[in-house]
N, C-alpha and C positions, 0 to 999 in steps of 0.2 A: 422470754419465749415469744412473749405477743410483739415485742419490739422486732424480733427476726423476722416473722411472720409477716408485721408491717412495712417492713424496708422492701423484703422479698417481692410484695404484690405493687411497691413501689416502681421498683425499678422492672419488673416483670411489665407496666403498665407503660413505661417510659419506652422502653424498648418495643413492645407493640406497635409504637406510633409512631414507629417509622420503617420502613417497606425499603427492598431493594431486588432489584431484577440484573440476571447476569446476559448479555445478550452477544453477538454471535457481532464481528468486527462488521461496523457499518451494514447493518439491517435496518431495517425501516425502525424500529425499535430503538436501535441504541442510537440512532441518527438523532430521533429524536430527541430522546433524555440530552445527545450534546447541545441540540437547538437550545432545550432550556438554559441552559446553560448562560444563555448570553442574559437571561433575565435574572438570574442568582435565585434561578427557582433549584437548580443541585448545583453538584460540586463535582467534575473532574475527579474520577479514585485512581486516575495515574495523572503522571508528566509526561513521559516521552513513551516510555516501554509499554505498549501494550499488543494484550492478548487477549480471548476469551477470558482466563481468568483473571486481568487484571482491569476489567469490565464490569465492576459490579458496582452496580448503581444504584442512592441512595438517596432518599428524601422524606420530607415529614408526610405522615396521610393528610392532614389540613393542606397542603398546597396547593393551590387554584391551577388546574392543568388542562388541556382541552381533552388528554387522552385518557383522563384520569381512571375511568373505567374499562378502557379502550385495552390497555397493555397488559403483560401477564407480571402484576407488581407481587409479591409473599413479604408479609412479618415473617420479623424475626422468629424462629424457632430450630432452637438446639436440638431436641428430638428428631425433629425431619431430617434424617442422614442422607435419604433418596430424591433427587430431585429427576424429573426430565426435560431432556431439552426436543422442543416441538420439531413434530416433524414438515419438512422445510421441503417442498417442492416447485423446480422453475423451469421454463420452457421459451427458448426464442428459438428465433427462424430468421436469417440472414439471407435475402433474396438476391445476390450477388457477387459478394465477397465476405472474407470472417471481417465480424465487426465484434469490439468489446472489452473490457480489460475490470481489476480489480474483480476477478470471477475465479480465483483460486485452480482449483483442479480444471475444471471447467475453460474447455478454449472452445471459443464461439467462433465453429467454421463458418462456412458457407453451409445454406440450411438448414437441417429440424437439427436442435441442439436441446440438451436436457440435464437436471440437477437435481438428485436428491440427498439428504442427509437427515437424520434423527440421532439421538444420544440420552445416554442418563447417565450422572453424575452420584456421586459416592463419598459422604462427608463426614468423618469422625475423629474428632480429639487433634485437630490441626491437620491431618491428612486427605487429600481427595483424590478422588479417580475416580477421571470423566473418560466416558466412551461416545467418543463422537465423528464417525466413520463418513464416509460419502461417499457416493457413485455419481458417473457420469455419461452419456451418448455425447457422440460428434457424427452427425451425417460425413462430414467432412468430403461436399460435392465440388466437384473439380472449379479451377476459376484460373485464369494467368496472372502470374506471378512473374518477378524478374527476375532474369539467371543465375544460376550462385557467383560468388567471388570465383574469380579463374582458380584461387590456393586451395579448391575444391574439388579440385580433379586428379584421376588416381586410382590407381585400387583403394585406399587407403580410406576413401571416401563414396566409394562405388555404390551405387543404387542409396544413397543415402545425402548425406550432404550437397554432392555434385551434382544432385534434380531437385531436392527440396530445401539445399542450404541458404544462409540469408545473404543478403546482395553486398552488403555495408564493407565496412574494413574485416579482413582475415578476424580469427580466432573469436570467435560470437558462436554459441550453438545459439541459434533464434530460429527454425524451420519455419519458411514460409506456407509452408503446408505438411502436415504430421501424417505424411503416409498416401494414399491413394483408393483409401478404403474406408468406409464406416467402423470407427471402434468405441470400447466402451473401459472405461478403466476405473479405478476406485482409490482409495486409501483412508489414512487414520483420520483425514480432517485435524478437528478441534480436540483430539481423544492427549493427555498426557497424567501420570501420578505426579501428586505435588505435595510440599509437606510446608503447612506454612505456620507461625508463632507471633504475631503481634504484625511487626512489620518485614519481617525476616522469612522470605520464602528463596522453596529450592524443589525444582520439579525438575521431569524428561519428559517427553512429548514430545505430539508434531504440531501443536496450536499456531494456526497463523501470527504473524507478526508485523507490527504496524510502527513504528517510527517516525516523530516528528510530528509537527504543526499540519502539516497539511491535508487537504480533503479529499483529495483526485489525484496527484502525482508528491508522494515522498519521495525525495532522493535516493535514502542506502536502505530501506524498507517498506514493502507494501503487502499486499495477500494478493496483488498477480499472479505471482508464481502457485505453483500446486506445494499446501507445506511439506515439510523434512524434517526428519528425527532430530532433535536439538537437546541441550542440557544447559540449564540457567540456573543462576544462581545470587543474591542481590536482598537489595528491600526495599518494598514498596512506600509512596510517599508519607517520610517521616518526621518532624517535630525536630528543628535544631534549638537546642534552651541552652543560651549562656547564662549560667547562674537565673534568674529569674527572666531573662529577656527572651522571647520566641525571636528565634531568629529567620522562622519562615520554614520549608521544607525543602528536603534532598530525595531524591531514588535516584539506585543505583542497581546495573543490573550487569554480568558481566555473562555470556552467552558464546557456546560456541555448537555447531553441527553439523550433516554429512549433506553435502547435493549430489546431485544425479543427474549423467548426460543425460539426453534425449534421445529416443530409439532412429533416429535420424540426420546423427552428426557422424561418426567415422565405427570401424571396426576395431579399435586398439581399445579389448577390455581390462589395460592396466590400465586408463583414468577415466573411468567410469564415474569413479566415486569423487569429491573436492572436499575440501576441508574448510567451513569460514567460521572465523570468530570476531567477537564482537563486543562493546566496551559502550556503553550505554547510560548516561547520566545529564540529570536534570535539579535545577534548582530555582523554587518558587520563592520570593524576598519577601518578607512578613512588613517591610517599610515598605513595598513598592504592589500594592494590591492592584492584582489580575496579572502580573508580569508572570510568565516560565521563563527561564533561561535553560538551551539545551544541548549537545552536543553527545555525538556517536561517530565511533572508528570502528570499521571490520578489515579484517584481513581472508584472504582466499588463498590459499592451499593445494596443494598435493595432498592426495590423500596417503600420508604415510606418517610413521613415528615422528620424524624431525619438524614435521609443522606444528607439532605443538607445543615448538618454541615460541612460534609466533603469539600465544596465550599472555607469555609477560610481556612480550612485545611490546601488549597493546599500550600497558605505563608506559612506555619511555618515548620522550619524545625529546629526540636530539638536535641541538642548535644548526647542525650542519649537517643536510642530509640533501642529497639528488637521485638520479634516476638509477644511476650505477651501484648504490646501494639497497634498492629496492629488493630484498628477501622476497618480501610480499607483495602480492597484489595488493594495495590499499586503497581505499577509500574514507576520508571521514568528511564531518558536515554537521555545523553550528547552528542554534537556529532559535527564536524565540516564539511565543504568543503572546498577544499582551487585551485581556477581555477588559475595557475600559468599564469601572463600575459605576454602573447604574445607567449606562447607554445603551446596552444590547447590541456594541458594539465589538467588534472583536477583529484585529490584524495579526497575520502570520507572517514569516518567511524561513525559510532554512536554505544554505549555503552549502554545495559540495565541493568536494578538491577529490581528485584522482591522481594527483602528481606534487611532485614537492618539487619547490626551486630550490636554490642550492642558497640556502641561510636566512633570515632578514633581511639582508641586502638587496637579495633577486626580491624578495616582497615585496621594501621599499619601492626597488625601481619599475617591477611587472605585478599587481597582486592579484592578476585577469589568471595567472596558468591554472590552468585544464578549470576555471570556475563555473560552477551553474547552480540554477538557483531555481525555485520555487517562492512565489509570493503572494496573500489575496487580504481579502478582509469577507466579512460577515454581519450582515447586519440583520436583525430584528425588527419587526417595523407591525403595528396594531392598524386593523383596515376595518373595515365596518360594510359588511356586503347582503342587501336584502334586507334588511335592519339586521343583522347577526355580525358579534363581532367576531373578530378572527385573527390568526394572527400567522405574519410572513415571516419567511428568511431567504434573507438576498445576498448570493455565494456567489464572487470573484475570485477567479485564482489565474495563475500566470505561470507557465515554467519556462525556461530555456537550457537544452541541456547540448545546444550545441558547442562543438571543441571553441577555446579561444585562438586568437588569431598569430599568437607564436607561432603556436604549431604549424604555418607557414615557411616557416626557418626552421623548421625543423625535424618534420615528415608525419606520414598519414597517424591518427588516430581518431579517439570518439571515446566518450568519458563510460561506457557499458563494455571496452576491454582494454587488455595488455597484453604483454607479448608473454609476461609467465604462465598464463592461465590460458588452454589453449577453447575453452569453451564460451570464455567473459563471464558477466555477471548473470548470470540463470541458473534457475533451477530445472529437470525437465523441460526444457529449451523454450521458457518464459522471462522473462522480465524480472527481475528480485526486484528491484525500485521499481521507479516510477514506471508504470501503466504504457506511457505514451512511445517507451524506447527511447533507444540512445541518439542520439545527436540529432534532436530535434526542436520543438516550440511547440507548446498548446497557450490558449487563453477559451476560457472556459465561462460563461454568463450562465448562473441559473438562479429558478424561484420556487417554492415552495411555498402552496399555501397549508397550512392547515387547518383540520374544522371538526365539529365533533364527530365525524363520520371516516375519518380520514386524511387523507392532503391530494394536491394535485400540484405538480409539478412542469416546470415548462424549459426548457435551456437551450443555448448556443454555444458550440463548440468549432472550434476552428484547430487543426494541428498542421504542422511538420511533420509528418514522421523521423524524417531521418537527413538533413541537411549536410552530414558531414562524407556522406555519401559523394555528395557533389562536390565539395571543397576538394575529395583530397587527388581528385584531376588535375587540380592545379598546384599542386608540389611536386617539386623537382625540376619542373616543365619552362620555357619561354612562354612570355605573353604572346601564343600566335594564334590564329582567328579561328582553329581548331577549338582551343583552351578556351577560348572566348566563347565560344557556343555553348556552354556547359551551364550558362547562368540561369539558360530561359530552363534547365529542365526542372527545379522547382517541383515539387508533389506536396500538393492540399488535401487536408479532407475536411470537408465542414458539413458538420450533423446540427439538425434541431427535433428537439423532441418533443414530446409529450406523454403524460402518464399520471398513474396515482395509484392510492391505494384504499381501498373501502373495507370496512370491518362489518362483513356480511350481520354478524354476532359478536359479542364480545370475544369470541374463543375464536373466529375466524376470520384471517385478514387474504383478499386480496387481492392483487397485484396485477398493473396490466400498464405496458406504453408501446406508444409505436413513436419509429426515428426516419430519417429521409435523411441520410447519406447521399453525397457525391465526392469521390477523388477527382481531381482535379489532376489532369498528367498521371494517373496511376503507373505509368512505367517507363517514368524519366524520359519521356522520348519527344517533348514536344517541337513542334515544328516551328513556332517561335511564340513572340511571349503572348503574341495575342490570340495565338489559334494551338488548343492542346486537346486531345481526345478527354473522355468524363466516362465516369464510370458511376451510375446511379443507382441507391440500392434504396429498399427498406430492411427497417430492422424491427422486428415484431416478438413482444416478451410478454408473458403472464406468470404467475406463482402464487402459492396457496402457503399459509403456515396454519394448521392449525391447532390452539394451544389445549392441551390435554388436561 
């Protein structure tokens, strides 16, 4: 009896001493704990799949942290079935045009723009259910924008796509601007039931979702878009043992859910709804420490019975396959991380394809069709400022998501659509990947310090929006000095920013930066390559969390 008694206050004691915080995708909070990361102060609790809950972050209380007091960390405790998730308020102001991405429901018009969300969470005997809902304002004050694609015109289209639809190749719901009025809209957020047993979990919800190695622009997933009702099913990063050998870990996660046009694309309420599923797996090598290897395919849909063949689909992957067989919209996209140990260093990339060439062969000889990619690294770096030390992280990243140069021979496209999907990749007529849009180029510089008060923040950002815009003038056409004009029209936006966040009190964090925005050609019109109109904005944000 004394021996149970003593194991019990053993392992009761062991498990105290160590703490873990579930945080909200890319918050100042979980930004952090990933910052540590690079120091092998935690540990990554997924590889590729993540969500809210597959966000929970873990480490010793001994751990030397600058925030150590700062964050809302809980021990372990079984008993506490109730958790809450802090209530989370933000506010910018775009003095020009909508500036902003990676902001979920939230699209940042022109003008006073606002976010809020709270939640509590509900934990028993491997089951949880989390309520984590959000509202949103868009002043959304008028600004010029460029005309829709002509394949926007129509009744079909009327007061909707053909004034506020996007300029690019056809079949994109992406509205340049969501209406001509002030609205306010809401949904589930981060709220889903999930039931999970060791490594083996299986939920429904609409928790945002996040794919891949990168920090700013993922390929086939981001929390751009506003989330959508989903269903997953998989296990989270688990222990491969041959006979007594670790052989490193697997997750695996297979996913599928409903999107939703935007109140802004066409009148035909038979495809309102889309179908994408998804196929999601990652493996860490226990010989090769810090390396993920990772890779994800979705498919997009009709919303009806027969697409949910595309479910087995997502296994088979046949030696000969081209355009003409394309069932589905596809997209998939390869990708590693590799956190070099004991450097505080850390290199990413991930690879997508929207198109198949027709076997190995077309790879051998072309392996560019339809490719783009994201790439950066991360570094860690100890500074010493005022005699206090302190300590940085210096983020590089790079995408290119413009078409490759086949598509020359052989006509207009851009990797965010296809001809079977008449809306592209969005959801409520945002971005599902990458933040930045389709057929463009960002490179992205930024720094973070931080200290025991908080961090402060400084970056430079340069994009493309949308470059394939302009290529696809010159298919079909002769080289004549009309086609030739089309070079100079180019559209830039380069932002630099600044910001930070102060922890007024431990229980209170917050938030405040201002940006200085200019487009460069904002409306492909320039006059030539030296002289182009500018469009100058600021971008002004603050936000409060405070922890309960």
């Amino acid at each position: 009896m004394k021996l149970k008694k003593t194991i019990t206050f053993v392992v009761s004691l062991l498990l105290a001493s160590f703490l873990f915080s579930q945080e909200k995708i890319y918050s100042t909070a979980d930004s952090y704990f990933d910052f540590l990361t690079l120091d092998s102060l935690t540990e990554r609790p997924y590889l590729n799949f993540r969500t809210l809950s597959d966000s929970k972050w873990i480490m010793d209380d001994k751990t030397e942290n600058i925030w150590k007091q700062k964050v809302k960390i809980e021990g372990f405790n079984k008993n506490k079935a109730l958790k809450i998730y802090n209530p989370e308020f933000f506010i910018s102001y775009n003095g020009a045009s909508p500036y902003g991405q990676n902001d979920g429901l939230l699209w940042q018009s022109r003008g006073l723009n606002a976010y809020f969300s709270a939640g509590v969470r509900f934990e028993k005997k491997g089951f949880e259910l989390t309520f984590k809902p959000e509202i949103v304002f868009s002043e959304n004050r008028t600004f010029s924008f460029m005309p829709p694609n002509p394949a926007y015109a129509g009744d079909l289209y009327k007061n909707k796509a053909d004034v506020y639809g996007y300029y690019g190749v056809a079949s994109i719901d992406a509205p340049q601007r969501f209406g001509n009025n002030p609205f306010v809209d809401y949904g589930w957020g981060d709220s889903e039931i999930r039931y999970s047993t060791k490594t083996f979990t299986v939920g429904i919800g609409s928790q945002y979702l996040w794919l891949g190695p990168a920090k700013l622009n993922p390929i086939i997933h981001s929390n751009n878009a506003p989330s959508y009702p989903r269903f997953d099913i998989g296990m989270r990063p688990t222990n491969i043992r041959i006979g007594n050998w670790n052989a490193g870990k697997v997750e695996a996660r297979l996913w599928l859910g409903q999107l939703k046009e935007s109140a802004y694309f066409d009148h035909n309420a038979t495809n309102n709804f889309r179908l994408i599923s998804g196929l999601s797996i990652a493996y860490a090598p226990s010989f090769f420490t810090g390396l993920t290897l990772m890779a994800n395919r979705v498919f997009m849909c009709q919303w009806e019975y027969k697409s949910l063949l595309s479910v087995p689909d997502l296994f088979f992957i046949p030696l000969n396959i081209h355009g003409g067989r394309d069932t589905w919209d596809q997209r998939a996209s390869i990708g590693f991380s590799y956190l070099l140990p004991g450097s505080g260093f850390e290199v990413f990339t991930e690879i997508g394809l929207n198109d198949y060439s027709p076997g190995l062969d077309g790879y051998i000889r072309y392996p560019f069709h339809s490719l783009v990619y994201t790439s950066g690294m991360r570094k860690s770096l100890d500074l010493i400022l005022f005699n206090k030390s302190l300590r940085g992280e210096l983020l590089l990243e790079i995408t290119n998501l413009e078409v490759s140069q086949d598509f020359q021979l052989d006509g207009t496209s851009t990797f965010y659509a296809h001809h079977q999907i008449r809306q592209g990749y969005t959801n409520k007529g945002q971005w599902l990947g990458a933040g930045n849009g389709t057929g463009g180029n960002s490179q992205y510089l930024g720094f973070k310090l931080y200290h025991s008060k908080g961090l402060f923040n400084i970056f430079l950002h340069r994009q493309n929006p949308d470059n394939d815009y302009i290529y696809q003038f010159s298919v079909g056409t002769e080289n004549t000095e009309s086609v030739k004009e089309n070079i100079r029209d180019f559209k830039a936006v380069m932002s630099i920013g600044i910001g930070g966040v102060y922890f007024i009190r431990p229980g209170i964090q917050f938030k405040a930066g201002i940006s200085y925005i200019t487009e460069h050609n904002p409306l492909y019109n320039a006059i030539h390559w030296e002289e182009t109109s500018k469009r100058q904005s600021l971008h002004l944000e603050t936000g409060l969390i405070y922890n309960l």
